[in-house]
N, C-alpha and C positions, 0 to 999 in steps of 0.2 A: 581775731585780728583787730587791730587798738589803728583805726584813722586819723589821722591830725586834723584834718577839718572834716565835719561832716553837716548833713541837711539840716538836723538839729539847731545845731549852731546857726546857720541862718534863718532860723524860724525863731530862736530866742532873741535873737536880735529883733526881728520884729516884732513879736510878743513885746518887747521893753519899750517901742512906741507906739503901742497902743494896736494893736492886731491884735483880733480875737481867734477863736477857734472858726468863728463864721465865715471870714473873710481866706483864714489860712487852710479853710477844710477842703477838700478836694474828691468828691464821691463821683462815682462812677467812671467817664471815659474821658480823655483829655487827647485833643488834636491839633497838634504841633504843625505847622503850617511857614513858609514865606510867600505865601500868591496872597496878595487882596482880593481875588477874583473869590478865593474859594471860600476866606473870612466871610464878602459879603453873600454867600450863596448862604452858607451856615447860620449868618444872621437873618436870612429869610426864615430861616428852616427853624430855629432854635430859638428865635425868641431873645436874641443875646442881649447882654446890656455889659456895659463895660465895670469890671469887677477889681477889687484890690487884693494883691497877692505882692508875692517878695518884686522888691525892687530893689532898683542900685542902690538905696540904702541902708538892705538889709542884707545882700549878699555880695559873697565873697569877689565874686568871678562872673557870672553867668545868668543875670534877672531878665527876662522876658522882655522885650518891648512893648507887647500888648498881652494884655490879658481877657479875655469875656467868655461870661457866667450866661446858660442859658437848661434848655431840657430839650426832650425828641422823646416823642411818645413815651412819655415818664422815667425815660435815662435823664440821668444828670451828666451835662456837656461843657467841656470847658475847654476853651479855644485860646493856643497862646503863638503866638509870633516869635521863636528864640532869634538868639544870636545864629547866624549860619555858623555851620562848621559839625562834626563830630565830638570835639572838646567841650565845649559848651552843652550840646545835646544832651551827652552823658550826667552831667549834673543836674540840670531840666530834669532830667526824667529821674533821677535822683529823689530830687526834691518832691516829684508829684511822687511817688512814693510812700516818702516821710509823711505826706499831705492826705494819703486814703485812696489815690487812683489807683485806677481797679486792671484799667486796659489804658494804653497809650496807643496811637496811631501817629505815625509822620506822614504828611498826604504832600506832597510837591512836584517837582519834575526833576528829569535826569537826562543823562548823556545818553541816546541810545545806538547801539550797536549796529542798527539798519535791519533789512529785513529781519524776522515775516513784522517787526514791528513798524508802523504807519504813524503821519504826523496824525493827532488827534484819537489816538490807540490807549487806552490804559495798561499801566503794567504791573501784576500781583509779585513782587520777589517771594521765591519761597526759599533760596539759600543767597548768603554771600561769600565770596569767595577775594582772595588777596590780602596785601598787607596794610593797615593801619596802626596807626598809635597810641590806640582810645579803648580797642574790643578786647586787646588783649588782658588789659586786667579786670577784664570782666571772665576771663576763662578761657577766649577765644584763641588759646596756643597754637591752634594749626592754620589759621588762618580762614578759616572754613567754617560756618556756622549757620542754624538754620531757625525758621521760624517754627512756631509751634504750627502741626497739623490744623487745627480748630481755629485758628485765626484767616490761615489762608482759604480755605474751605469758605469762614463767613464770608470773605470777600469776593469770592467767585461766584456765592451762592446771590451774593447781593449785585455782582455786575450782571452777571445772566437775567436777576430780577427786572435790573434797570435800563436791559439790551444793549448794555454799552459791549465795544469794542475790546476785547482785553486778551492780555500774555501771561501766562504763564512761566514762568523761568529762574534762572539764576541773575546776580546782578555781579559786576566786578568791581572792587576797591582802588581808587589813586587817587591821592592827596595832592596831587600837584596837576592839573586839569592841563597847564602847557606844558607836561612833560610826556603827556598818554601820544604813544605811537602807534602806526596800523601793525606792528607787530603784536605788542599788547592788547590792541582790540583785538585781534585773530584768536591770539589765546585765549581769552575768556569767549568768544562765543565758541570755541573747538570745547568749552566746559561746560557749554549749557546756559550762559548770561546771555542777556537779553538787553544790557544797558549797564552803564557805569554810575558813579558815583564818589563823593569823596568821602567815605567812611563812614558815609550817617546810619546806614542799612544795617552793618555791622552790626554799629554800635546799638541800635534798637533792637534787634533780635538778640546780642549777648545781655546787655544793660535786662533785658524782661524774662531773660532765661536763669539770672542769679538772682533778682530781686520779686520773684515767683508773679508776674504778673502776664497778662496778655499785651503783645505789644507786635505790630507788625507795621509795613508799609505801601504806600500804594502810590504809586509812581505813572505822569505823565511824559512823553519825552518834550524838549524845547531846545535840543541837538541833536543832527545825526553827525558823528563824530567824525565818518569822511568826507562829508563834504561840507565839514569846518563852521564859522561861528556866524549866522545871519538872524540878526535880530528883530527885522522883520515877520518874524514867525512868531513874534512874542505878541503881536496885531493882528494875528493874525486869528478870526472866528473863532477857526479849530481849536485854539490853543483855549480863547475863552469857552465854548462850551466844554472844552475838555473837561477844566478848572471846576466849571459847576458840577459837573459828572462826577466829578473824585467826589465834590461833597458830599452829593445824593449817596453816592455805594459806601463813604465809613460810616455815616448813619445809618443805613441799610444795615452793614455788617454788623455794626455795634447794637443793634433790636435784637439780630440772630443772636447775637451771642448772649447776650444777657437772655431769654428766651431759653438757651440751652445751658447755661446756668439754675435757671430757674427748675427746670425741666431733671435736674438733676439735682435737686435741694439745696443749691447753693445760690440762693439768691443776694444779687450784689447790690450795696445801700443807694 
């Protein structure tokens, strides 16, 4: 299949002002993130420092807003802030790709469903389920798509490590967050979700299931969807130790997995 645009293309563009292979290389694991809370947990942990990679001037559509370059116990760690949305992600994760990452994680928060899941709970999606606009041309024709076994395992293996709180489950898809009703909620948890979403799940589980990488996500809630929108809860402790909790458990997972790479001869750069 012949692309009209692709990552390439915006890595030549950069390449032509003056971007090397050092700034545009991308080894090991990349965590896609919108909480500050969890960047600055990460910049405890990693060592981060702020690094140069595609910007609005070299890409099409979809350049990061933050970028930083750091390590965790000898992985190499790369922390980016996208545009929200699914649309955007999809290219994100495109590009680290073209760039050498090895695993991707989206770590944020989402819509959750209400019980057994609690404010300040972690939550591991192991499938997503619904319609989007974004997974499907990644493969994802039925609507229905899963993470790799070995990715949700490290994360489990790593909240249990870290005694955090966490679910296991399914998540649901809707691009339109005022249009989701408690019918629609009914239906997805009668599937096994555990939290909604607006297509980014999807799109991270098809996006690493075509382009042969590890890539999963880990989800705190910051709604419970019946009893509507209170942003108070965004100040709310739970919410910030939540935030640091996701960090601690993708680095946790991300040791495992490389660990079990390693363990099986394929150690990642």
């Amino acid at each position: 299949m012949t692309w009209l645009i692709t990552p390439e293309q915006a890595l030549s563009a950069a390449r032509q002002v003056g971007l090397g292979d050092e700034e545009l290389g991308i080894a090991g694991v990349a965590v896609l993130t919108f909480s500050k809370a969890v960047v600055d947990r990460l910049e405890e942990l990693c060592a981060l420092e702020d690094g140069a990679w595609l910007s609005p001037r070299h890409h099409p559509y979809a350049a990061p807003h933050v970028v930083k370059r750091g390590a965790f116990h000898g992985l190499g760690v790369t922390i980016l802030v996208p545009p929200m949305g699914a649309s955007p992600l999809a290219c994100i994760i495109e590009d680290l790709v073209a760039c050498g990452v090895e695993a991707v994680f989206l770590v944020c928060a989402a819509w959750s469903l209400g019980p057994p899941v609690r404010f300040g709970d972690l939550i591991v999606p192991m499938f997503s389920v619904g319609p989007d606009g974004i997974s499907i041309h990644y493969g994802n024709s039925k609507g229905e798509v899963y993470a790799a076994p070995e990715v949700v395992d490290a994360l489990v293996e790593a909240c249990r490590a870290l005694g955090a709180r966490y679910h296991v489950g399914g998540n649901g898809t809707c691009e339109a967050l005022y249009r989701v009703t408690s019918q629609m909620a009914q239906g997805f948890r009668e599937r096994g979700c555990l939290c909604m979403d607006n297509g980014e799940v999807s799109v991270v589980f098809a996006t690493a299931q075509t382009l042969g990488i590890a890539g999963s996500v880990l989800f705190q809630p910051y709604i419970e969807l019946e009893r509507g929108w209170d942003p108070t809860l965004l100040h709310d402790e739970r919410y910030r130790a939540a935030c640091r909790l996701q960090a601690e458990v993708v680095l946790e997972a991300s040791v495992r997995l490389m660990q079990h790479k390693l363990e099986e001869g394929r150690p990642w750069r």
